[in-house]
C-alpha positions as CSV (number, residue, x, y, z in Angstrom):
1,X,2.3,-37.5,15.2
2,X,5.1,-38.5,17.0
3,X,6.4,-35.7,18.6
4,X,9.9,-37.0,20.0
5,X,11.5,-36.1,16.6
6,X,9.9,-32.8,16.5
7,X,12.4,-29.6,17.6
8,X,11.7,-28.7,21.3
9,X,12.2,-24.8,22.8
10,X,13.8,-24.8,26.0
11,X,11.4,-22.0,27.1
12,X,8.1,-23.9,26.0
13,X,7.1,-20.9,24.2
14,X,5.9,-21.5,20.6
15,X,7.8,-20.8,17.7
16,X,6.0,-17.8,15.5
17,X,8.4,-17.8,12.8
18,X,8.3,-14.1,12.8
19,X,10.6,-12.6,11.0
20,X,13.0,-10.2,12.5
21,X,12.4,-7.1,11.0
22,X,9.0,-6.5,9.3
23,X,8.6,-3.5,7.3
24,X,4.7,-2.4,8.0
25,X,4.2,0.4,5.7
26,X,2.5,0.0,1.9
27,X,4.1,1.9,-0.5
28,X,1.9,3.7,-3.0
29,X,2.3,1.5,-5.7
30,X,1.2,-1.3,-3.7
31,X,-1.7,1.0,-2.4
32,X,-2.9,1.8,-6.3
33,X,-2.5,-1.8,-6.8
34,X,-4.6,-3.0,-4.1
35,X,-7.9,-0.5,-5.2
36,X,-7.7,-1.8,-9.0
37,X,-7.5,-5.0,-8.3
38,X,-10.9,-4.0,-5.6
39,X,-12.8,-2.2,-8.2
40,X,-11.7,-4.4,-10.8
41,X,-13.4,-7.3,-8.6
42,X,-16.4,-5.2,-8.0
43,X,-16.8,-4.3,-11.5
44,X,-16.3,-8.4,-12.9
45,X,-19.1,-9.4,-10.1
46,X,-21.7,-7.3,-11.4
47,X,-24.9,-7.8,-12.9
48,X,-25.7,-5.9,-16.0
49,X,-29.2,-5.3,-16.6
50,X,-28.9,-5.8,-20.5
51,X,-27.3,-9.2,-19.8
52,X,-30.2,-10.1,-17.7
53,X,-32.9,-10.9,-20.5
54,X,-32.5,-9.6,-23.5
55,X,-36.5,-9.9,-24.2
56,X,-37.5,-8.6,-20.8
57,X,-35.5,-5.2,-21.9
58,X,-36.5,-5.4,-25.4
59,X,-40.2,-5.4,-24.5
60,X,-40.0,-2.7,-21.7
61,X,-38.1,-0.2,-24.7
62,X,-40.6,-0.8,-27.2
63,X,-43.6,-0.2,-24.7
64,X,-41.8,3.0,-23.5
65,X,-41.1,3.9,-27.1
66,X,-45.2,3.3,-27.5
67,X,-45.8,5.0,-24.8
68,X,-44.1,8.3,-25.7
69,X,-45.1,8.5,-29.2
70,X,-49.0,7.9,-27.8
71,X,-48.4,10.7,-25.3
72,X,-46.4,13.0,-28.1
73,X,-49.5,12.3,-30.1
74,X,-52.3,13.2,-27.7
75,X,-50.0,16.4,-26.9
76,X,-49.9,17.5,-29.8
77,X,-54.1,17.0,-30.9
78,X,-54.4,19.0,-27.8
79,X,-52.1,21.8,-28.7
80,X,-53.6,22.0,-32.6
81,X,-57.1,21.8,-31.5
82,X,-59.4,24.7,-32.0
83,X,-60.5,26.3,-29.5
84,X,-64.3,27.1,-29.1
């Protein structure tokens, strides 16, 4: 880069291009903006465990399902049982 075209400071400091007056408070609105747009980020990078495998959750409901009406059964032969 040739830098005899390029502007030149007489003080050698570096430009910033700050501007004069910057205003360094949010307002509210901004504020609410700024946590939907988080949780909304949050929320899209999630996982859900339906979307996982389908089969996988399938299987593990109908072997809980199993598994209670086994245990509801066994309860209940134990309740209705005579006693000696």
């Amino acid at each position: 880069m040739n830098t005899t075209y390029a502007p030149q400071r007489p003080s050698g400091l570096p430009d910033t291009l700050r501007l004069p007056s910057r205003d360094t408070r949010i307002t509210p609105i901004d504020r609410i903006a700024l946590h939907v747009g988080l949780h909304l980020l949050i929320w899209s990078t999630r996982t859900p465990r339906l979307a996982d495998d389908r089969e996988r959750h399938a299987r593990v409901s109908r072997t809980q399902r199993a598994n209670d009406i086994r245990e509801h059964g066994y309860l209940r032969e134990a309740l209705l049982a005579p006693r000696l």
